[in-house]
C-alpha positions as CSV (number, residue, x, y, z in Angstrom):
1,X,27.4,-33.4,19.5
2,X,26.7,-32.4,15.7
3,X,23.0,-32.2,16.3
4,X,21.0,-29.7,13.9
5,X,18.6,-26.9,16.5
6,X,15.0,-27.8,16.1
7,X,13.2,-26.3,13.7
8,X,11.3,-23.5,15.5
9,X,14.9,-22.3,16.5
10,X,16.2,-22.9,12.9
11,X,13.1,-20.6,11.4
12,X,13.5,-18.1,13.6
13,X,17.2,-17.7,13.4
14,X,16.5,-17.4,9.5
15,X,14.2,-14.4,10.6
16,X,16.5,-12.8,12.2
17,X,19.5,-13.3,9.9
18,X,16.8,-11.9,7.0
19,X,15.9,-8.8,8.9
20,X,19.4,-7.9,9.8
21,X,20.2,-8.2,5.8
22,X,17.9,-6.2,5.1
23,X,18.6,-3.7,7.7
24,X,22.1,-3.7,6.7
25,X,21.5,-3.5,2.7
26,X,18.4,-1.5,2.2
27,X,17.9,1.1,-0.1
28,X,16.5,4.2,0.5
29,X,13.8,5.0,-2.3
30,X,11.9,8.5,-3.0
31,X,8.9,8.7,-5.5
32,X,8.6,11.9,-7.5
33,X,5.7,12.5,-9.5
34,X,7.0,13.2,-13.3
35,X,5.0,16.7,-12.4
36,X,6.5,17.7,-9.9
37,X,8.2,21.5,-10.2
38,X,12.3,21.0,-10.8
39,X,14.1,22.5,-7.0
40,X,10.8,20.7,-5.4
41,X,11.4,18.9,-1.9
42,X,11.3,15.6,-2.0
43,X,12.7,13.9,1.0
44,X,15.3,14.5,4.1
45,X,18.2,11.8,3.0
46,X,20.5,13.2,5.4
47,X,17.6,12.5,8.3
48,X,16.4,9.4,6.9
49,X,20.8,7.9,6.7
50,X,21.0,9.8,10.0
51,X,23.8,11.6,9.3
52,X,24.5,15.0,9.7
53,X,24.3,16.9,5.8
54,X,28.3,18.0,6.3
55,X,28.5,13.9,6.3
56,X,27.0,13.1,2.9
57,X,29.0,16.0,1.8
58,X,32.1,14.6,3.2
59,X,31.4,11.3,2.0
60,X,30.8,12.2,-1.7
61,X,27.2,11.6,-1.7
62,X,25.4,12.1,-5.0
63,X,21.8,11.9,-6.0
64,X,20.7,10.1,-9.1
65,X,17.5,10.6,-11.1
């Protein structure tokens, strides 16, 4: 009745359960060459969070360099 799953099912579970963490808890990271013009473009966050740009707006989103 207590019985542990075998350990294919165990290992793959952990997969899973990894992957979803770090679906849930990623970051998002840009790298900008120390070169690069100040106003340049660097990446679409709003596209990349999929979220509208009024919505990191509304939320208070902030970016730090």
């Amino acid at each position: 009745s207590g019985a542990l799953q075998p350990a294919p099912q165990r290992a793959l579970l952990c997969c899973v359960l990894v992957a979803a963490w770090e679906a849930v808890w990623g970051q998002l990271r840009y790298s900008v060459p120390e070169e690069l013009p100040k106003g340049s473009f660097v990446g679409d966050v709003a596209k990349d969070l999929a979220l509208q740009p009024a919505a990191l707006r509304d939320r208070g989103a902030r970016v730090v360099s």
